[in-house]
C-alpha positions as CSV (number, residue, x, y, z in Angstrom):
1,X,-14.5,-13.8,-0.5
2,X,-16.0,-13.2,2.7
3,X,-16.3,-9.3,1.7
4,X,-15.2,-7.4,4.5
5,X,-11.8,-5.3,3.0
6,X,-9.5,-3.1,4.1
7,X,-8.4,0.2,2.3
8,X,-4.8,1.4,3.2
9,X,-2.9,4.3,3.2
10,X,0.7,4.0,4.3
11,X,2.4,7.3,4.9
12,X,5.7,7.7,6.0
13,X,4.6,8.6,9.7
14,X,0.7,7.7,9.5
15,X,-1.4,5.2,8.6
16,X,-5.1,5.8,7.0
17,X,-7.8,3.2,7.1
18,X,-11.2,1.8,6.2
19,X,-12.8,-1.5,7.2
20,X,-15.9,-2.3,4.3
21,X,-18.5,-4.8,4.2
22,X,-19.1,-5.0,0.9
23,X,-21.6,-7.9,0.5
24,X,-24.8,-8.8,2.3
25,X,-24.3,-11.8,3.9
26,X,-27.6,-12.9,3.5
27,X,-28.2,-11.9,0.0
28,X,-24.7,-11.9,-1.3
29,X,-25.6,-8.7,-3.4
30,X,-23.3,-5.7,-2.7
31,X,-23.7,-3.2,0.5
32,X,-20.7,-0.9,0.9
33,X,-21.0,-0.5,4.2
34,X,-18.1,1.4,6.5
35,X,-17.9,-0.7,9.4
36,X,-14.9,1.9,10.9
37,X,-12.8,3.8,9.6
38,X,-9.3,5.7,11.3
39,X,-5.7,6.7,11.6
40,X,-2.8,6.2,13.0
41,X,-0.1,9.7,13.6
42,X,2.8,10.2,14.4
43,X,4.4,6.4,13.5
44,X,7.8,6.3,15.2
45,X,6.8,8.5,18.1
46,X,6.5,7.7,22.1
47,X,3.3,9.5,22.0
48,X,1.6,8.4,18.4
49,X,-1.9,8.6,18.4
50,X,-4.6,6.1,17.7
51,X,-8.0,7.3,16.1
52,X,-11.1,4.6,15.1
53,X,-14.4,5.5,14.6
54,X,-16.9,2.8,14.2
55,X,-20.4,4.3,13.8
56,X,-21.2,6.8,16.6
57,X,-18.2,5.5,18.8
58,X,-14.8,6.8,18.8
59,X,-11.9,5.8,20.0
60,X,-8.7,7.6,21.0
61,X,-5.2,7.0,22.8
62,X,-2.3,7.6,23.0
63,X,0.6,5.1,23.1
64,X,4.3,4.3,21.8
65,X,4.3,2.8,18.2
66,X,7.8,2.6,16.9
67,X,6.3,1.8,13.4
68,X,4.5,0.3,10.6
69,X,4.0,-3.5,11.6
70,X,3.2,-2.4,15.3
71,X,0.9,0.2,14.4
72,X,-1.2,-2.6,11.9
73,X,-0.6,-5.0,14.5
74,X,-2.5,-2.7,17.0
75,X,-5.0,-1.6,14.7
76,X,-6.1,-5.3,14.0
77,X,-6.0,-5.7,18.0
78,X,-8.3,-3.4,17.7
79,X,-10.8,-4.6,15.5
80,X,-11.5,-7.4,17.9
81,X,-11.4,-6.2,20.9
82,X,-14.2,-3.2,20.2
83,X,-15.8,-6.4,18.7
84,X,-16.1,-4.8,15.5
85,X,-14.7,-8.1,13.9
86,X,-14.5,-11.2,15.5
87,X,-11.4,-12.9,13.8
88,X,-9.2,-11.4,11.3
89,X,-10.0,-14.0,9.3
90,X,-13.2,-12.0,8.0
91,X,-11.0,-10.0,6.4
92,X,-10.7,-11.0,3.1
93,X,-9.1,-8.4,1.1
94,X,-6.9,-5.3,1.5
95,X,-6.2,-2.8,-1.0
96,X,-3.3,-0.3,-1.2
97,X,-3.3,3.2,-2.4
98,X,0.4,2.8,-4.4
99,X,1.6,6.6,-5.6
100,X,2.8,5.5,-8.5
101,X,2.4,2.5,-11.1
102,X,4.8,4.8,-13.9
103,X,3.5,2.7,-17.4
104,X,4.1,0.0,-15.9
105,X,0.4,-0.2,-14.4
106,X,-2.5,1.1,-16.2
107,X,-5.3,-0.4,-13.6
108,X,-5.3,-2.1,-10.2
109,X,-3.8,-5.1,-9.3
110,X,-3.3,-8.4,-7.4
111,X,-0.2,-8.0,-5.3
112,X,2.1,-11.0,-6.6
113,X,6.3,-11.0,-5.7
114,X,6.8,-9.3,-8.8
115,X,4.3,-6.8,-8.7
116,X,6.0,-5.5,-5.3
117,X,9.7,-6.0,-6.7
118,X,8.7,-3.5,-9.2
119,X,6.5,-0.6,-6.9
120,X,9.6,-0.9,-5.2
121,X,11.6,-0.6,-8.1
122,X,9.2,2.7,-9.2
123,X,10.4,4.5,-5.8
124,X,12.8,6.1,-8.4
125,X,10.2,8.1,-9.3
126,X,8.0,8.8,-6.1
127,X,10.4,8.4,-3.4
128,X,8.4,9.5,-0.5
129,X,6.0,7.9,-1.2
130,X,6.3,3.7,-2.7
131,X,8.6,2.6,-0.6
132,X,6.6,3.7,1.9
133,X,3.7,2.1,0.5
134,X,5.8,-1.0,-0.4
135,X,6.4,-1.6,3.7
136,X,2.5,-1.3,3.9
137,X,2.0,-3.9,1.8
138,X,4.6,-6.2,3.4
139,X,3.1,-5.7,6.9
140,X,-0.1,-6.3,5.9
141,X,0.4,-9.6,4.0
142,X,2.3,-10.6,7.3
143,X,-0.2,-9.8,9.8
144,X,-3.1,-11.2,7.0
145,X,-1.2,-14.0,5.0
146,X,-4.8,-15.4,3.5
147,X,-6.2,-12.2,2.6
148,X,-6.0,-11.0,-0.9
149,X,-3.6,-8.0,-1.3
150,X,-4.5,-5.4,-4.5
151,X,-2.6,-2.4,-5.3
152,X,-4.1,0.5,-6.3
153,X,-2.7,3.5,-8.0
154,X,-3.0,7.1,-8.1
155,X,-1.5,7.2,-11.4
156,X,-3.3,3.9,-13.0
157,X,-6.6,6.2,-14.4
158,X,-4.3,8.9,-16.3
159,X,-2.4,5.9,-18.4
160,X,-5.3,6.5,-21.3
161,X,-3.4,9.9,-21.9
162,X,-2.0,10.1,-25.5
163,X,1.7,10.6,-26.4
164,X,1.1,14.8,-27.3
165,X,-0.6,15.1,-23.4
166,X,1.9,13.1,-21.7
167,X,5.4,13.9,-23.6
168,X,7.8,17.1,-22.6
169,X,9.3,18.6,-25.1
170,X,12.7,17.1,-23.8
171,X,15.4,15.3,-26.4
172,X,13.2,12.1,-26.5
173,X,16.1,10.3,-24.7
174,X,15.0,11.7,-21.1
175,X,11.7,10.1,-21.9
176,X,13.0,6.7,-23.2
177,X,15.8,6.2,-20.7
178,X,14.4,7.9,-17.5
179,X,11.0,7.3,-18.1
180,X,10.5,11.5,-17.7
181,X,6.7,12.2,-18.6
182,X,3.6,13.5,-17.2
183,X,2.0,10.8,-15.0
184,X,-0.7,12.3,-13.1
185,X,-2.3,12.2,-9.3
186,X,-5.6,11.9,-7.9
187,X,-6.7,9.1,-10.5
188,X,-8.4,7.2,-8.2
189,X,-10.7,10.6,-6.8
190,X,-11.0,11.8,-10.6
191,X,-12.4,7.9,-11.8
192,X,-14.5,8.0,-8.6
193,X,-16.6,11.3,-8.8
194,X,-16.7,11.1,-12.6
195,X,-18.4,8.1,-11.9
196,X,-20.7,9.5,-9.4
197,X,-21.2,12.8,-11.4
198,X,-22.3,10.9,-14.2
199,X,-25.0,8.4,-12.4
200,X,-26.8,12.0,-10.9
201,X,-26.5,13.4,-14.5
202,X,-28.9,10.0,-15.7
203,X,-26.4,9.7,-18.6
204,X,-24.1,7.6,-19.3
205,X,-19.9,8.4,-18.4
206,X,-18.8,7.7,-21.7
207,X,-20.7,10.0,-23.5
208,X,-19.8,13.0,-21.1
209,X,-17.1,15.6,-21.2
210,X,-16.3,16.3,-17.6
211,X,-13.3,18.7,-16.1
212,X,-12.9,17.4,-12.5
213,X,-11.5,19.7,-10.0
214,X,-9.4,18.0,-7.0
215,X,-8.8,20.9,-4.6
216,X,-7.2,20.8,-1.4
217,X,-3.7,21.1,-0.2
218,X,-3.0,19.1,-3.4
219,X,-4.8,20.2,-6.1
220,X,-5.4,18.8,-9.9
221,X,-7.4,18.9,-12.3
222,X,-8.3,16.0,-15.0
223,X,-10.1,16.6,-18.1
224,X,-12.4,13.5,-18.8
225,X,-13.7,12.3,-22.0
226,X,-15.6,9.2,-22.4
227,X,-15.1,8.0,-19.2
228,X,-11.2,8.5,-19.7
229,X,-8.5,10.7,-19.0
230,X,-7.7,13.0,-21.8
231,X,-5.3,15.2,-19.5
232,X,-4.5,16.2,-16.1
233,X,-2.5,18.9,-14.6
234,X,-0.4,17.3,-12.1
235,X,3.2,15.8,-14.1
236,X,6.1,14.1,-13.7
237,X,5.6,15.0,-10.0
238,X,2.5,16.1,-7.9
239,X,4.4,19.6,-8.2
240,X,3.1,20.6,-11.3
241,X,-0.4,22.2,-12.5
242,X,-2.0,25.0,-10.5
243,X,-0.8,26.3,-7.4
244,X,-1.7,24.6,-4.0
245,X,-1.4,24.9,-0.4
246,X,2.6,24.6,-0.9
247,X,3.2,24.0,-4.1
248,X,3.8,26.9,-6.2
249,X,2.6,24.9,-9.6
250,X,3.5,25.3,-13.2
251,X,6.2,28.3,-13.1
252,X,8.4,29.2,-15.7
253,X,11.5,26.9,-14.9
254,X,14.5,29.2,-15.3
255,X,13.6,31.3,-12.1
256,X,14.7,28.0,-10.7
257,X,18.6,28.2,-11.2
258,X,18.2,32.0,-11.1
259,X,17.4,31.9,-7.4
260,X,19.8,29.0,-6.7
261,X,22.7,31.0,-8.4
262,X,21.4,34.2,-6.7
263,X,20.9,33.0,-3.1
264,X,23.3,29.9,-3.1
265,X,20.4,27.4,-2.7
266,X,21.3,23.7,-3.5
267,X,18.8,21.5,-5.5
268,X,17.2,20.6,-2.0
269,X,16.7,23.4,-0.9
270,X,15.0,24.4,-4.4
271,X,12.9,21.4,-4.6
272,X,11.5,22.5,-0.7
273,X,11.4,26.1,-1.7
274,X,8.7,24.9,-4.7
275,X,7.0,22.0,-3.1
276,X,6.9,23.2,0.7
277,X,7.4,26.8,0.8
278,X,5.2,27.9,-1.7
279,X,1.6,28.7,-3.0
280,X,-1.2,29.8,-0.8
281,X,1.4,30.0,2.1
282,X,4.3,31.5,0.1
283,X,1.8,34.4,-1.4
284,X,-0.3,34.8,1.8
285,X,3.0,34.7,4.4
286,X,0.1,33.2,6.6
287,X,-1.0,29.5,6.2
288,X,-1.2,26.5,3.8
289,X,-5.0,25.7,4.7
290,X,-7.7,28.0,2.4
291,X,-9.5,28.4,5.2
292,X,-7.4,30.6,7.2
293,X,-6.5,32.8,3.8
294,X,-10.1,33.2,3.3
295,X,-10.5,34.5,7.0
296,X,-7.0,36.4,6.8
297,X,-8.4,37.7,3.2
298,X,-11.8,38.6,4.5
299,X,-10.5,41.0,7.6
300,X,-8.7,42.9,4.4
301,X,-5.1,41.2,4.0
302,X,-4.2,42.4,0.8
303,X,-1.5,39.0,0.7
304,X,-4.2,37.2,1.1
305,X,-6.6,38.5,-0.9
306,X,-4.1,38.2,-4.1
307,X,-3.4,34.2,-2.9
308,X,-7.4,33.6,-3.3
309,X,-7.4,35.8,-6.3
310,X,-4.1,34.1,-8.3
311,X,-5.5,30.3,-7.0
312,X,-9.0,30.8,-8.8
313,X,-7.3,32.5,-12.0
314,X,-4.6,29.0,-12.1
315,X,-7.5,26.9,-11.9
316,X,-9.6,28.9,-14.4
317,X,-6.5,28.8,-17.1
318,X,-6.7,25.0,-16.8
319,X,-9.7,24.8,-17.3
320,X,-10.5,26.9,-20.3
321,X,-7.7,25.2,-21.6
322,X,-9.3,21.6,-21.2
323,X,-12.3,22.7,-22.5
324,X,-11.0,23.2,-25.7
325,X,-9.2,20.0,-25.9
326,X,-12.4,18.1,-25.0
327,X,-14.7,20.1,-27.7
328,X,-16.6,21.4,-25.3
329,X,-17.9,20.5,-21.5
330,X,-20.9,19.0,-19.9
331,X,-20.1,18.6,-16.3
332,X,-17.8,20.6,-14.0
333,X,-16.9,18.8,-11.1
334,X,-15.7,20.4,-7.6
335,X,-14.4,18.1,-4.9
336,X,-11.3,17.4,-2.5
337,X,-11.5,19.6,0.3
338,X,-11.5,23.2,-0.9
339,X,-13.4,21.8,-3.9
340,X,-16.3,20.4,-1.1
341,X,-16.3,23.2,1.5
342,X,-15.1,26.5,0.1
343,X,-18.1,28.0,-1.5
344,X,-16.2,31.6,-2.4
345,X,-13.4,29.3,-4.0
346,X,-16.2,27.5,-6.3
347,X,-17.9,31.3,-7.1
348,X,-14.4,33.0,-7.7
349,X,-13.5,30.1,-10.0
350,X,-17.1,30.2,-12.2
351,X,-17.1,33.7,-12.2
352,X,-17.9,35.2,-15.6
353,X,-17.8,32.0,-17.2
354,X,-21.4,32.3,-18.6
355,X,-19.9,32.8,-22.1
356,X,-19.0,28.7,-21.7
357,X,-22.1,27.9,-20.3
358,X,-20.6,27.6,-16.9
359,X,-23.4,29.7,-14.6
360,X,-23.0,29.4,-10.8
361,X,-26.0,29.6,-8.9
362,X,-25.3,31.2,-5.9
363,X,-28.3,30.4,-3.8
364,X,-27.6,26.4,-4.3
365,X,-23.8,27.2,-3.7
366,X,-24.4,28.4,-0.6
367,X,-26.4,25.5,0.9
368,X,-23.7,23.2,-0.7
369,X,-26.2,21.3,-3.1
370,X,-25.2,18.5,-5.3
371,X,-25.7,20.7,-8.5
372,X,-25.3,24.2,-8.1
373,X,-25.5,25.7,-11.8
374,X,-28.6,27.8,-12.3
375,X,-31.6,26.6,-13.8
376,X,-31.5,25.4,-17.2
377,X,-27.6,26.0,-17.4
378,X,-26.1,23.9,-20.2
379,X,-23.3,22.6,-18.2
380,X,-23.8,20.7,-15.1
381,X,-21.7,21.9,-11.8
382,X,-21.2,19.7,-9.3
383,X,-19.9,19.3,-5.7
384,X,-18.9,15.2,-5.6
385,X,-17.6,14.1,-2.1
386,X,-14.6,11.9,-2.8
387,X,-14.2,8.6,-1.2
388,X,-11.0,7.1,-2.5
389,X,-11.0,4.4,0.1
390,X,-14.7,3.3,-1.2
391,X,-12.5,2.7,-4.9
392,X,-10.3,1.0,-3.3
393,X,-12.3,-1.4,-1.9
394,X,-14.3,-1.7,-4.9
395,X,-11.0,-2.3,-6.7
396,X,-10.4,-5.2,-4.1
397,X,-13.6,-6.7,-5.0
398,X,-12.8,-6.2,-9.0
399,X,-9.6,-7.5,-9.1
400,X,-9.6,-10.1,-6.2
401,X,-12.7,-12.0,-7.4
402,X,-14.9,-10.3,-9.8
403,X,-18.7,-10.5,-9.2
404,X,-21.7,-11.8,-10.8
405,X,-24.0,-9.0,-9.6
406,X,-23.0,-5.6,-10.4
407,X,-25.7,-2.9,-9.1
408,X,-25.5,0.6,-10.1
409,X,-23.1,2.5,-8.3
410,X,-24.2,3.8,-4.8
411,X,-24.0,7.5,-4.2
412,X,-22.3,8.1,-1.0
């Protein structure tokens, strides 16, 4: 494996990519280097738009792609012609983010027939999202027939979740027959910053008790105990949990047909009311993004103030709750993008949680350190920058053709 892999995300109308050298080639030992990184919008569209970066350089147009083969096959155009490759046949590997693996898949793996038949198959229960991810796949094993192909899954890290964390209390038929459980999101960020936590902290991950806080306009949290998921708040679907940009969260589920017998909503219309209507926008009547509640919340929009205030409180529930099923904590982990950038967010959600050993220092919170707990605090808070592509590629190199020199884990 020549080492240079591709991490993919396929969306329905976009496509997200890395390029990696992952080896030195003259020491063979392993470099994780980004040699460029991009994405493609607005798939299907007269006037989609091409982004690449590739160090300081950046490239952007504008163009017709009617969809996901031309936009690869223009992406790997690309690669050659701002000579950042000079035949595809460097690439050697390319790994897929895949939604969901169900229990069928509790790790990454090589992309055979039947491993593609059944992601496909899965689109039962993400529908959005695998057979998107599915056509990804295909594209790229056409346009790179010798590369190895690995599939990687957002719901792969949560599979070490015991039967009382993953069952509903349904008649055990909806879990047998329709396969109705808590899955789980954000594996791939949660494995990668526990990691990366861990490796600062000079202690080993499987002795650690971590709570790792994914926060952005999809937000979970994942309660880790020696090195393995114990829970996570996202379930069945990436509705449930705390409330997000959209997404109203956990809510109690009868105001569901209430409002559709009150307001003559059908099931769609529900389903979009609670996934796309909802939580920071739905309370703040002003915007999805944190960043413009904070500002909206700041100028003394009361809406917005309660959206900031009922966001931290969610998260905070969660958490004390995890806490206790761990038997205690030793790291807190903020990333994703609220959990990276919005320092009131981290300070509202730590606030008066001293009594747990949880003690923001507000000084190192505001200059975005690595650790930001105060001196001598018993539990470790961190701010991890997530790099799910990085995993990915890693993944590749794990699964494709396993090493024989594994360095420590490079902090990125």
């Amino acid at each position: 494996m020549s080492g240079k892999i591709m991490a993919i995300n396929a969306g329905s109308s976009s496509l997200k990519f890395q390029l990696f050298s992952m080896l030195n080639g003259q020491t063979g030992l392993r470099e994780e280097r980004v040699l460029c990184q991009g994405l493609i919008e607005r798939i299907g569209m007269d006037d989609a738009v091409f982004n690449l970066l590739a160090g300081d350089v950046k490239w952007r147009e504008t163009l017709p792609i009617a969809d996901c083969r031309q936009g690869a096959e223009h992406l790997l155009r690309a690669l050659i012609e701002h000579n950042i490759i000079d035949s595809l046949d460097e690439i050697s590997g390319v790994g897929h983010r895949v939604a969901h693996g169900g229990e069928a898949f509790a790790d990454s793996v090589l992309i055979t027939p039947e491993v593609l038949d059944k992601i496909e198959q899965l689109g039962v229960l993400a529908p959005l999202h695998n057979p998107v991810n599915a056509l990804g796949i295909r594209v790229f094993q056409h346009a790179l027939p010798d590369a190895s192909a690995v599939a990687v899954f957002d719901t792969a890290f949560h599979q070490t979740l015991s039967q009382t964390a993953y069952l509903y209390p349904l008649p055990w038929r909806y879990y047998q027959e329709l396969g109705i459980r808590r899955y789980g999101f954000h594996g791939t960020s949660h494995k990668y910053v526990s990691a990366v936590c861990a490796e600062r902290m000079g202690r080993p991950l499987a002795e650690l008790r971590i709570i790792s806080c994914h926060l952005g306009n999809g937000s979970s949290l994942c309660a880790i105990g020696n090195g393995r998921s114990v829970n996570t708040s996202m379930g069945f679907t990436p509705q449930a949990g705390i409330m997000m940009g959209t997404r109203s969260g956990d809510i109690d589920p009868s105001i569901l047909p209430f409002i559709q017998q009150t307001e003559g909503k059908s099931a769609a219309e529900i389903n979009h009311l609670i996934n796309n209507q909802s939580g920071l926008l739905g309370v703040s009547g002003i915007s999805h993004d944190y960043r413009d509640v904070e500002q909206a919340a700041s100028g003394g929009d009361t809406r917005a103030q309660v959206a900031l205030e009922l966001f931290a409180e969610r998260i905070r529930a969660v958490i004390g709750s995890y806490i206790v099923q761990l038997g205690g904590i030793d790291a807190l982990i903020f990333t994703g993008g609220i959990g990276e950038n919005a320092r009131n967010a981290r300070q509202q959600i730590c606030r008066d949680l001293a009594f747990l050993g949880i003690e923001l220092d507000e000084d190192k919170n505001l200059k975005n350190q690595f650790f930001i707990q105060k001196d001598k605090g018993p539990v470790q808070i961190a701010i991890v920058n997530t790099n799910e592509e990085l995993m990915i590629a890693r993944d590749v190199m794990r699964v494709a053709q396993p090493l024989p020199v594994q360095p420590a884990l490079a902090i990125q």
